[in-house]
C-alpha positions as CSV (number, residue, x, y, z in Angstrom):
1,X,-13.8,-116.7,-136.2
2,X,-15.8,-118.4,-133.6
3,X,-14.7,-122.0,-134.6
4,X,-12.0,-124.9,-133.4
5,X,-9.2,-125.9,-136.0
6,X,-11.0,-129.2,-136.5
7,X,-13.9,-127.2,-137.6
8,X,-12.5,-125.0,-139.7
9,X,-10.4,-127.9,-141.5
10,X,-13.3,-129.9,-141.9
11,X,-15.1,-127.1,-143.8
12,X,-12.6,-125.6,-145.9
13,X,-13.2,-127.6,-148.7
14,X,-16.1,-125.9,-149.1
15,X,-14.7,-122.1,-149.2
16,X,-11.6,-123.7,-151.5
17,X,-14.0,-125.0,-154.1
18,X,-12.1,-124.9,-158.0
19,X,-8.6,-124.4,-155.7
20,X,-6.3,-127.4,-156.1
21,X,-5.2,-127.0,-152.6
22,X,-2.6,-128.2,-149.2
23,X,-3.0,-128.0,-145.8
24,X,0.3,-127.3,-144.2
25,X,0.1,-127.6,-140.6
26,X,-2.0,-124.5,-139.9
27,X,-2.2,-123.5,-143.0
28,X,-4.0,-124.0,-146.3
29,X,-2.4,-123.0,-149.5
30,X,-3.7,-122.7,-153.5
31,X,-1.5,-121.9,-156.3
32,X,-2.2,-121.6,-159.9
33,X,0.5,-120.6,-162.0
34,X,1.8,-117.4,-160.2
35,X,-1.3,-116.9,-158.3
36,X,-0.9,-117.9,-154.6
37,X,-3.4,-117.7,-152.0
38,X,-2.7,-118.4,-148.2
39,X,-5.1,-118.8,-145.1
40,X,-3.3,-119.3,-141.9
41,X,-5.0,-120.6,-138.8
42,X,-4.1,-119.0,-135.4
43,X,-6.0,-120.7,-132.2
44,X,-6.8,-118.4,-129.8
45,X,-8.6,-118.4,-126.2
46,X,-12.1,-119.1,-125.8
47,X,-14.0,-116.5,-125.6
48,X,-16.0,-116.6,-121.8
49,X,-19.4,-115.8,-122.4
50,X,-20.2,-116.2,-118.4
51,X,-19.5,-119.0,-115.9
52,X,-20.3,-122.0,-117.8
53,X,-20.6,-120.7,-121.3
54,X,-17.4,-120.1,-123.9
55,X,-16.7,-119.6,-128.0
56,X,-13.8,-121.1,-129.3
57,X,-11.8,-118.4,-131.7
58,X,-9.1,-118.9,-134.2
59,X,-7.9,-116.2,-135.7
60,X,-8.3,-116.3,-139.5
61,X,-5.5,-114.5,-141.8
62,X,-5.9,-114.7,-145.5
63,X,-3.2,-113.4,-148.2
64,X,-3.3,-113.0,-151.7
65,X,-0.6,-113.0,-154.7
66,X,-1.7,-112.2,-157.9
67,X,-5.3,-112.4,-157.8
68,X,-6.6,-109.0,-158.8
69,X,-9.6,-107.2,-156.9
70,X,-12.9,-109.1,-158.4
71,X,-11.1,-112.5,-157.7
72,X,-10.5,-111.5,-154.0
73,X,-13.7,-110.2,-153.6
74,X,-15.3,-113.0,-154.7
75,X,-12.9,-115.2,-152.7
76,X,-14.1,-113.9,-149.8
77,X,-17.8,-113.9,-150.4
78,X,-17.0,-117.4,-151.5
79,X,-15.4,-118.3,-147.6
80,X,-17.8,-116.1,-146.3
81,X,-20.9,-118.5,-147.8
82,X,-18.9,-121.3,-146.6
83,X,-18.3,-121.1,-142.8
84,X,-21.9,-119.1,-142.5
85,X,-23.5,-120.5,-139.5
86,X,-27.4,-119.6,-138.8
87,X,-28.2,-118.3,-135.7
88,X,-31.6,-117.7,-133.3
């Protein structure tokens, strides 16, 4: 993702909505009963764009435990909606 840790901990409130969650150094956890859903934050380079222009990257990782394949998908559309950025 083109994004800095402190960005993407100040917004993931928003993808985790209904999640009692923890962050855990780079890492964000949610369980509920045996469900179990990780997201682990890798910082990575910047991305050089030219000369004076770079993206910051983190790599995003997300696992699931239990959750069946409607409750992922709609997991990620959920983070997807959440860390949207517009663009021109």
């Amino acid at each position: 993702m083109a994004l800095t840790p402190e960005h993407f901990f100040r917004d993931i409130g928003r993808a985790m909505r209904g999640l009692d969650c923890r962050v855990e150094s780079d890492c964000v956890v949610a369980e509920q009963g045996d469900r179990k859903l990780s997201i682990d934050l890798r910082p990575l380079p910047p991305r050089r764009l030219s000369g004076l222009l770079s993206m910051p990257r983190c790599e995003v990782s997300i696992f699931f435990h239990g959750y069946d394949e409607p409750e992922r998908d709609a997991f990620l559309e959920q983070f997807d909606q959440a860390f949207r950025r517009g663009g021109g």
